[in-house]
Backbone as XML, in Angstrom:
<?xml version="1.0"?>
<chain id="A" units="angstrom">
  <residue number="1" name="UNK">
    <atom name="N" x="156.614" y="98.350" z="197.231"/>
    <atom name="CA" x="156.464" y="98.404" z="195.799"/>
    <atom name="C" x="157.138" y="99.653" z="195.253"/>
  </residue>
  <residue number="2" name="UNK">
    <atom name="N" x="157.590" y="99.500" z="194.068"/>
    <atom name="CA" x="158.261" y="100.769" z="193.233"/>
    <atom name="C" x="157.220" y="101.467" z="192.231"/>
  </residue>
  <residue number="3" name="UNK">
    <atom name="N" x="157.223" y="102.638" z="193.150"/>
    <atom name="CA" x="156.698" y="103.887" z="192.503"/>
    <atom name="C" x="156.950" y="103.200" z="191.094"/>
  </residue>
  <residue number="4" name="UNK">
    <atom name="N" x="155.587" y="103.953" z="190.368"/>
    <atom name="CA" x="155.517" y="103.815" z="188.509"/>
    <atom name="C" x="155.318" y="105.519" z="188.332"/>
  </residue>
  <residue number="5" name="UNK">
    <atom name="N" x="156.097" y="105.763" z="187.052"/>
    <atom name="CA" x="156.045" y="107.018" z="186.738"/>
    <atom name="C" x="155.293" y="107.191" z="185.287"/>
  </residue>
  <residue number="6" name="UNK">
    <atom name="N" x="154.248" y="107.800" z="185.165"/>
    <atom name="CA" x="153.824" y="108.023" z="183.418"/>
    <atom name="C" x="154.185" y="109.218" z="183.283"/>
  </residue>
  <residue number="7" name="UNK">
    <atom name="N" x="155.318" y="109.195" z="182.019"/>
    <atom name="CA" x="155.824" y="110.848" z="181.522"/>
    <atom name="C" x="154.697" y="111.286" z="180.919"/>
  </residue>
  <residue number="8" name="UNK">
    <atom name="N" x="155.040" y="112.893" z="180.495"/>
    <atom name="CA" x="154.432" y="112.937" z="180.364"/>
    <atom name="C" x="154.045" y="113.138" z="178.240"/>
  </residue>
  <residue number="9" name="UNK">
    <atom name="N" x="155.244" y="112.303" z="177.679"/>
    <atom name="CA" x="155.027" y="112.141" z="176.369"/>
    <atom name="C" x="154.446" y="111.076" z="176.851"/>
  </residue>
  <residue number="10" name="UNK">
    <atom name="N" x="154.503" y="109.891" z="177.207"/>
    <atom name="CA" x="153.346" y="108.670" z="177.119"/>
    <atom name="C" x="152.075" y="108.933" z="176.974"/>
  </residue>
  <residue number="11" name="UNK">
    <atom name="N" x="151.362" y="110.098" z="177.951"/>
    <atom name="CA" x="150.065" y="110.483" z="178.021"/>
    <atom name="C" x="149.723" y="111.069" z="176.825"/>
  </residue>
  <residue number="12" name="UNK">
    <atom name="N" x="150.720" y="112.075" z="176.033"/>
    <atom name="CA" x="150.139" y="112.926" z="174.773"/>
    <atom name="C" x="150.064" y="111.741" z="173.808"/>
  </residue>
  <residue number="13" name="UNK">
    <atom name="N" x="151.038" y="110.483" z="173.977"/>
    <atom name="CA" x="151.187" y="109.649" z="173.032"/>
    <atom name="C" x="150.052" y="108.247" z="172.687"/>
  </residue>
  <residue number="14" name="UNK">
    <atom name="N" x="149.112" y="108.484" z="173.927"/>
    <atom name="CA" x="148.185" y="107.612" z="174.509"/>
    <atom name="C" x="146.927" y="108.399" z="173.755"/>
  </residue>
  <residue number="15" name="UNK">
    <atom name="N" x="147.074" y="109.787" z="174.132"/>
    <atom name="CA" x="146.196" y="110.295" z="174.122"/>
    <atom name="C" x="145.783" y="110.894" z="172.595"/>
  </residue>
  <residue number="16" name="UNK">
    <atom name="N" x="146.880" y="110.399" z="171.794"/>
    <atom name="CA" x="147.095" y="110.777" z="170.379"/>
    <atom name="C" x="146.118" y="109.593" z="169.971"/>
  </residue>
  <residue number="17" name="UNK">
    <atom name="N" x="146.805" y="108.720" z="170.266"/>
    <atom name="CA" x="146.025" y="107.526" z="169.694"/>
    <atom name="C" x="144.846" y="107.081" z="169.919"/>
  </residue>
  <residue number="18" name="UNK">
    <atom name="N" x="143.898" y="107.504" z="170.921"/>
    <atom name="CA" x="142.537" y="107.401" z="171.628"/>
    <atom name="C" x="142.135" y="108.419" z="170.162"/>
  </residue>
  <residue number="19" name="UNK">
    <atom name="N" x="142.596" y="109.411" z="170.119"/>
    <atom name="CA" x="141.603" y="110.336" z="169.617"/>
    <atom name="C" x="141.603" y="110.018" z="168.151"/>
  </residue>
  <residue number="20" name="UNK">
    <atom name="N" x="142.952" y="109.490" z="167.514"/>
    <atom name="CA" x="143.095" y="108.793" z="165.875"/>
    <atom name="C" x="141.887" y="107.819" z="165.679"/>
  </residue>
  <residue number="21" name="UNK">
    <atom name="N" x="141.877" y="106.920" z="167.125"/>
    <atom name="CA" x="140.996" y="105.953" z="166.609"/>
    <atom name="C" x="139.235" y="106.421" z="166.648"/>
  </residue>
  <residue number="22" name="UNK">
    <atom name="N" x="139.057" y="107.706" z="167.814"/>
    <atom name="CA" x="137.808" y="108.357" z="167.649"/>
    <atom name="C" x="138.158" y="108.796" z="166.026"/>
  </residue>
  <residue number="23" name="UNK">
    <atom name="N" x="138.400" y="109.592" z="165.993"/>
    <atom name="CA" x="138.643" y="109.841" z="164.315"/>
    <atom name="C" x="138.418" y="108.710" z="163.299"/>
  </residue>
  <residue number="24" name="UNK">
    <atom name="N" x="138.855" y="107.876" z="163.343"/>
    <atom name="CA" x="138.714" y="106.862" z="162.591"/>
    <atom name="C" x="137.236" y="106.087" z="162.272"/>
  </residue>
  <residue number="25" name="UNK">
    <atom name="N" x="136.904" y="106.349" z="163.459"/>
    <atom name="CA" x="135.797" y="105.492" z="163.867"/>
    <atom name="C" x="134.526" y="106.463" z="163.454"/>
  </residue>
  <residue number="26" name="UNK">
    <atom name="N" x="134.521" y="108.034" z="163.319"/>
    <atom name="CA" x="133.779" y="108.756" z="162.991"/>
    <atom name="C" x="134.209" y="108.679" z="161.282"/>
  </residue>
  <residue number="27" name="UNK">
    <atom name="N" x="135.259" y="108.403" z="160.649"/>
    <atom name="CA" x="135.365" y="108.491" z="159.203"/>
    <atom name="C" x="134.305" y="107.040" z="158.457"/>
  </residue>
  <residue number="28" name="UNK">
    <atom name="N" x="134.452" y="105.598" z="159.550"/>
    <atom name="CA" x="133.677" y="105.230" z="159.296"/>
    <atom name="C" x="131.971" y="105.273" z="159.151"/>
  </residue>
  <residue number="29" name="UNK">
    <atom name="N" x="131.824" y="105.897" z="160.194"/>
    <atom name="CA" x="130.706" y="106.039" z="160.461"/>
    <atom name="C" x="129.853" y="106.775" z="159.289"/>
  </residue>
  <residue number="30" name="UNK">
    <atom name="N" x="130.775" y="108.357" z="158.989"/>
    <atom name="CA" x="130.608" y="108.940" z="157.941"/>
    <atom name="C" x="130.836" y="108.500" z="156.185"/>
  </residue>
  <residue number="31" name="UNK">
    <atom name="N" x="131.493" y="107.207" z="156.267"/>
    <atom name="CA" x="131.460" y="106.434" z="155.096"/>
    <atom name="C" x="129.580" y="105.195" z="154.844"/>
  </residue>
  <residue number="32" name="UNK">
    <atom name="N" x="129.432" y="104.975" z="155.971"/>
    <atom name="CA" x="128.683" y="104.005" z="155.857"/>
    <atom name="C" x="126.913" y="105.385" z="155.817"/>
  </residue>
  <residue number="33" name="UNK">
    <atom name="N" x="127.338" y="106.301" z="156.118"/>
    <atom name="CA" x="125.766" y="107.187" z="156.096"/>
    <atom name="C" x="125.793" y="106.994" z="154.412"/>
  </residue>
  <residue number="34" name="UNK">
    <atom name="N" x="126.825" y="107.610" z="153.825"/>
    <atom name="CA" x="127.257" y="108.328" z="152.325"/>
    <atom name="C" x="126.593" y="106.495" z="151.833"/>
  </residue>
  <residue number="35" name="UNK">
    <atom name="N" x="127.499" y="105.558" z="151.854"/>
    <atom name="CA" x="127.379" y="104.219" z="150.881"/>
    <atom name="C" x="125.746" y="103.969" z="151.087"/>
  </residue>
  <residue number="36" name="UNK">
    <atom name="N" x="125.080" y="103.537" z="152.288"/>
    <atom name="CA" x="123.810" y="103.743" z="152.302"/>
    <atom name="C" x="122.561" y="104.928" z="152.196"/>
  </residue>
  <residue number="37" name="UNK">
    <atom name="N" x="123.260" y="106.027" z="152.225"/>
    <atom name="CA" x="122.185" y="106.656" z="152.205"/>
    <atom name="C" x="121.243" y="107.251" z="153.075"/>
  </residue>
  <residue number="38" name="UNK">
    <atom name="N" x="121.676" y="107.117" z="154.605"/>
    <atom name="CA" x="120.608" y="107.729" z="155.520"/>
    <atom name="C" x="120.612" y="108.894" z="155.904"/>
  </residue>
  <residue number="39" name="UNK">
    <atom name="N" x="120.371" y="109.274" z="156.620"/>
    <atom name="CA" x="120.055" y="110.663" z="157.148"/>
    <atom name="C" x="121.653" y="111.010" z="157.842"/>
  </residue>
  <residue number="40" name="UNK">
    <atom name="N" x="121.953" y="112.380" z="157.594"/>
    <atom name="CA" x="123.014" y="112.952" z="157.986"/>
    <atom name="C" x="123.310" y="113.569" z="159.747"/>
  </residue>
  <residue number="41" name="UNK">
    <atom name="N" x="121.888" y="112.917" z="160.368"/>
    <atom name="CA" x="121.796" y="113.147" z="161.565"/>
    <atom name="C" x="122.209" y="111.984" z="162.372"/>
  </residue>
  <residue number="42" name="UNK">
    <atom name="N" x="122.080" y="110.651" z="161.527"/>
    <atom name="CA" x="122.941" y="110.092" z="162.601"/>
    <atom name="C" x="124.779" y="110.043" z="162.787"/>
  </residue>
  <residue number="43" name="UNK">
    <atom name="N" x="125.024" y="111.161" z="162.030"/>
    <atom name="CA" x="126.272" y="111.193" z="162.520"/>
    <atom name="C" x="126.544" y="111.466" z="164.047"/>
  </residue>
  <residue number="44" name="UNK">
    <atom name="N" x="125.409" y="112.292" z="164.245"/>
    <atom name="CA" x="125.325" y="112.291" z="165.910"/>
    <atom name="C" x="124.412" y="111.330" z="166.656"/>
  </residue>
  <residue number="45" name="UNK">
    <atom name="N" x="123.662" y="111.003" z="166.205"/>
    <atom name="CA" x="122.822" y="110.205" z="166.815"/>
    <atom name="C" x="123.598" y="108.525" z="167.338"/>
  </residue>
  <residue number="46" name="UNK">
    <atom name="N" x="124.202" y="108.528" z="166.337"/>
    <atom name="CA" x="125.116" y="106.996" z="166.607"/>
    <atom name="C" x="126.374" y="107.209" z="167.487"/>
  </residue>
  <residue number="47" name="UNK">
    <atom name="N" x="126.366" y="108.187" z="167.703"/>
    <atom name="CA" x="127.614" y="108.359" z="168.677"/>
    <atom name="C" x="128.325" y="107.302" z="169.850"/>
  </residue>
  <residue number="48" name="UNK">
    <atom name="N" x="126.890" y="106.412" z="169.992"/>
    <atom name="CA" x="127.729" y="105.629" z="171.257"/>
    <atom name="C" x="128.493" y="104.429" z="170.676"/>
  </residue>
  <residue number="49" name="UNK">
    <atom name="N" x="128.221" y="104.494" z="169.239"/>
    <atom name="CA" x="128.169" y="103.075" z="168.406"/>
    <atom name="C" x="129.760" y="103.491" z="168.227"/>
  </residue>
  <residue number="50" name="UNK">
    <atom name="N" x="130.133" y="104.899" z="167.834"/>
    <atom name="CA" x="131.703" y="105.761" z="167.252"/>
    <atom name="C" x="132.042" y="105.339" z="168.370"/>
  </residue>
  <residue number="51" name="UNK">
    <atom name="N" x="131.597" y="105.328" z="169.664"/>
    <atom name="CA" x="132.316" y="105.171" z="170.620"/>
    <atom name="C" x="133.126" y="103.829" z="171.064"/>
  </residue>
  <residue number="52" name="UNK">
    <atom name="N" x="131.887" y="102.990" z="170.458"/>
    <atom name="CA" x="132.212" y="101.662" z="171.087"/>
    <atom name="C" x="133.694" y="101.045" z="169.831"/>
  </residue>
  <residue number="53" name="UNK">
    <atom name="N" x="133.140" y="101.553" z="168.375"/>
    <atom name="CA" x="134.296" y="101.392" z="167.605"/>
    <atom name="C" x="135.274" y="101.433" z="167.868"/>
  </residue>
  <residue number="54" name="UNK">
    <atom name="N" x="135.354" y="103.051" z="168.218"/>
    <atom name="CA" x="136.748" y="103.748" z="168.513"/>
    <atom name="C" x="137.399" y="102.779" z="169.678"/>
  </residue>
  <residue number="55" name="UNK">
    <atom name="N" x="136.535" y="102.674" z="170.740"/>
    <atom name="CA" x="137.267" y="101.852" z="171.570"/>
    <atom name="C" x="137.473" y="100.054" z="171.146"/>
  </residue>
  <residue number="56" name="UNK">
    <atom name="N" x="137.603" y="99.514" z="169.796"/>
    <atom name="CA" x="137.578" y="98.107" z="169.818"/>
    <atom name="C" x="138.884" y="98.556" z="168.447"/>
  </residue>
  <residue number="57" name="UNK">
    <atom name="N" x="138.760" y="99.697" z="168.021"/>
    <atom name="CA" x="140.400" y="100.119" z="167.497"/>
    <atom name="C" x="141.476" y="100.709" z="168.561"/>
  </residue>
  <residue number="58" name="UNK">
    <atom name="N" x="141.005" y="101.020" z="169.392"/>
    <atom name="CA" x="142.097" y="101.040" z="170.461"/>
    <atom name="C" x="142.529" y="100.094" z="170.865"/>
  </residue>
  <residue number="59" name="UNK">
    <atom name="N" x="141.790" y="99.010" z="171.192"/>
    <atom name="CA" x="142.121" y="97.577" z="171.875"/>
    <atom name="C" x="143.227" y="96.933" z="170.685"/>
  </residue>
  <residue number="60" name="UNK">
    <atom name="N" x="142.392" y="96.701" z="169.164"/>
    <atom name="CA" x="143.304" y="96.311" z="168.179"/>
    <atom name="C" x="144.723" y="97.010" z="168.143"/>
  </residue>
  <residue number="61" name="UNK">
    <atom name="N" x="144.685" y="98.329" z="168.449"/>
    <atom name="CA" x="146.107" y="98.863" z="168.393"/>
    <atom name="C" x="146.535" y="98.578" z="169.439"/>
  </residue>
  <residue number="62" name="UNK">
    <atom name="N" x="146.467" y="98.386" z="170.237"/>
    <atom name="CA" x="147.199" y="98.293" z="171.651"/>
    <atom name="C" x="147.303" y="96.743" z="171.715"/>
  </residue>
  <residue number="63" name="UNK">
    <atom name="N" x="146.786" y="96.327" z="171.031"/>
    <atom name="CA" x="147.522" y="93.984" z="170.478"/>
    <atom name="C" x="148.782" y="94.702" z="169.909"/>
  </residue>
  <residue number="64" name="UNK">
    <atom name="N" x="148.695" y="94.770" z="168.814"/>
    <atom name="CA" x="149.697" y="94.999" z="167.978"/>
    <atom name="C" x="150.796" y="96.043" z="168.242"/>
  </residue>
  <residue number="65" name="UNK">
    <atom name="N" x="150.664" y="96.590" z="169.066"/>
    <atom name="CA" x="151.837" y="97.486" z="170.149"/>
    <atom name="C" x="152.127" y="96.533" z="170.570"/>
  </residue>
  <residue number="66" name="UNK">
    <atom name="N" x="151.423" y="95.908" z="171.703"/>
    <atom name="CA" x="151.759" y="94.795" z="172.807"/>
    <atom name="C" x="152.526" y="93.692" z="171.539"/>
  </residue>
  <residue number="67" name="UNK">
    <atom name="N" x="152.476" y="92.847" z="170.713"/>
    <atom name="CA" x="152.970" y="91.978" z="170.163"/>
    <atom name="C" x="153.980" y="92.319" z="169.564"/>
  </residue>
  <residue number="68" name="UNK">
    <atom name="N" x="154.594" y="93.646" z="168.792"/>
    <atom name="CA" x="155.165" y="94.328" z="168.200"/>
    <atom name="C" x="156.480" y="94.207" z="169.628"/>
  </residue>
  <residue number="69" name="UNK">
    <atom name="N" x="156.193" y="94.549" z="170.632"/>
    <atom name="CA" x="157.181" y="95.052" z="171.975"/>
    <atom name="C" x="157.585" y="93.887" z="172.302"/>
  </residue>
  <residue number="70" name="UNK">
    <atom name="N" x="156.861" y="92.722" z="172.253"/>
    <atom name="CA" x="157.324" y="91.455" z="173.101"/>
    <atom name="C" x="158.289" y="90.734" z="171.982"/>
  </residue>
  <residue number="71" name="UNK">
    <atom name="N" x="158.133" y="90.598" z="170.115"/>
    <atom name="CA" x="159.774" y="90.287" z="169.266"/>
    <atom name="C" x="160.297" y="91.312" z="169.556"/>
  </residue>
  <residue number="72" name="UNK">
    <atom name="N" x="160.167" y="92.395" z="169.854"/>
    <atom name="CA" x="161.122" y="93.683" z="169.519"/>
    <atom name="C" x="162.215" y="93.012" z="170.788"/>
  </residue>
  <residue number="73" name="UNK">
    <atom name="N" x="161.445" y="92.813" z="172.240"/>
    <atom name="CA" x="162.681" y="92.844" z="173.557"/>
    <atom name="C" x="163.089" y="91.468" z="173.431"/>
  </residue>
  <residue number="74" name="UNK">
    <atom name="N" x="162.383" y="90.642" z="172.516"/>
    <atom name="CA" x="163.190" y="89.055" z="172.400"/>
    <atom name="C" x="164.777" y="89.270" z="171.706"/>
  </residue>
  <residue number="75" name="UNK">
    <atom name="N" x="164.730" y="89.827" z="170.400"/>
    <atom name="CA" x="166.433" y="90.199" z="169.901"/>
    <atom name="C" x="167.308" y="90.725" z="170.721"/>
  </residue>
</chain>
């Protein structure tokens, strides 16, 4: 088998986007305390929930990479 190499912009570029979508996923989180009204502690308390977000916007971005790459190498 042939050696695979990950540079190492892929990883900062991977690793950019893991953390956009933690980000993201905490802006929601912090939108939905404010629209309802609860306590400002579960910004931490829900953490596994930011987590599970963040990771189901990673998955969504990484479709749309993946679908984006497969017309891009068809032309």
């Amino acid at each position: 088998m042939k050696d695979t190499v990950i540079t190492a912009r892929a990883k900062r570029l991977e690793l950019g986007l893991i953390l956009g979508c933690f980000v993201a996923a905490c802006l929601v989180n912090v939108f939905a305390i404010v629209r309802y009204g609860t306590h400002w502690s579960e910004l931490f308390s829900q953490i596994g929930y930011v987590v599970c977000v963040a990771a189901v916007f990673y998955l969504l971005v990484w479709l749309v990479r993946l679908v984006v790459r497969l017309f891009w190498r068809r032309k």
